[in-house]
C-alpha positions as CSV (number, residue, x, y, z in Angstrom):
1,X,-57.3,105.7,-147.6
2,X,-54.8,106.9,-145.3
3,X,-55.2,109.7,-142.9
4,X,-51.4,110.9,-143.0
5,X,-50.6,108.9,-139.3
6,X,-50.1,105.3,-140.9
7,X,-53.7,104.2,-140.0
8,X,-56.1,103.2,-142.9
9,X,-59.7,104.5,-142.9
10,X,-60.8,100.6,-143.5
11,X,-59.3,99.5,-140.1
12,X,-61.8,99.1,-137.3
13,X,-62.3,102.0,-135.0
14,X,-62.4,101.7,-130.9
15,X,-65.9,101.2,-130.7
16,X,-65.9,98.1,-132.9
17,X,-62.9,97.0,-131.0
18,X,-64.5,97.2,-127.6
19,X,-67.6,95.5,-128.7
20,X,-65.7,92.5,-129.9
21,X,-63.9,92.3,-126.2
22,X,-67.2,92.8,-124.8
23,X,-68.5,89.3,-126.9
24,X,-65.6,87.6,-126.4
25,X,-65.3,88.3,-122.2
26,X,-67.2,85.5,-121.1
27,X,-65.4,83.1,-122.9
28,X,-62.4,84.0,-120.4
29,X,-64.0,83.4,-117.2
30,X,-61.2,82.6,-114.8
31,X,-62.2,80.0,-111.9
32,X,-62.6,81.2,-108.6
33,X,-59.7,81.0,-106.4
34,X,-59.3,79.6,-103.5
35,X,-57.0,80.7,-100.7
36,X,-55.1,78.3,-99.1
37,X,-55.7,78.0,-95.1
38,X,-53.0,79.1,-92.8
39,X,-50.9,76.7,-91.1
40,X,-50.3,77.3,-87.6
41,X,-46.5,77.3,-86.6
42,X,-47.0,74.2,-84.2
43,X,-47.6,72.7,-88.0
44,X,-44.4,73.6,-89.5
45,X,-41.6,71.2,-88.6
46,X,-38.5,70.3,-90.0
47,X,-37.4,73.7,-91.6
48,X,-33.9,74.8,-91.0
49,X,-32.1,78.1,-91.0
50,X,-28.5,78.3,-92.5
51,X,-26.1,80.0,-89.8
52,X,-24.8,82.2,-92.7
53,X,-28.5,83.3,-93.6
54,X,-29.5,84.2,-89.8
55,X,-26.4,86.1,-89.2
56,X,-27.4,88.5,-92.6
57,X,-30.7,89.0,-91.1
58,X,-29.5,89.6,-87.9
59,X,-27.1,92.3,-89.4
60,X,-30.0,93.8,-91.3
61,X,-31.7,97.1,-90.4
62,X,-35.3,97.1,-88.9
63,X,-36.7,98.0,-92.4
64,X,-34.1,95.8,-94.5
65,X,-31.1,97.0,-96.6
């Protein structure tokens, strides 16, 4: 039976709809996660900078452009 807006009377309502998420919710328990620690800059060692890439920032505004 259709109710004039393309949906058929047979077709499960909201209610039925939320009921099966609710079932099927702890079957997608997602593991806990875990925040890596900070690394303390005295840690960080071998990055380097590109000239080209500090002279953009430099040339940036406070609040970026």
């Amino acid at each position: 039976m259709s109710s004039g807006h393309g949906v058929t009377a047979d077709l499960p309502g909201l209610e039925e709809l939320r009921g099966d998420c609710a079932r099927m919710a702890p079957h997608w328990v997602a593991p806990p996660r875990n925040a890596p620690a900070p690394v303390p800059p005295s840690r960080i060692h071998g990055v380097t900078i590109p000239s080209s890439s500090v002279r953009l920032i430099a040339d940036m505004s406070e609040y970026g452009d």
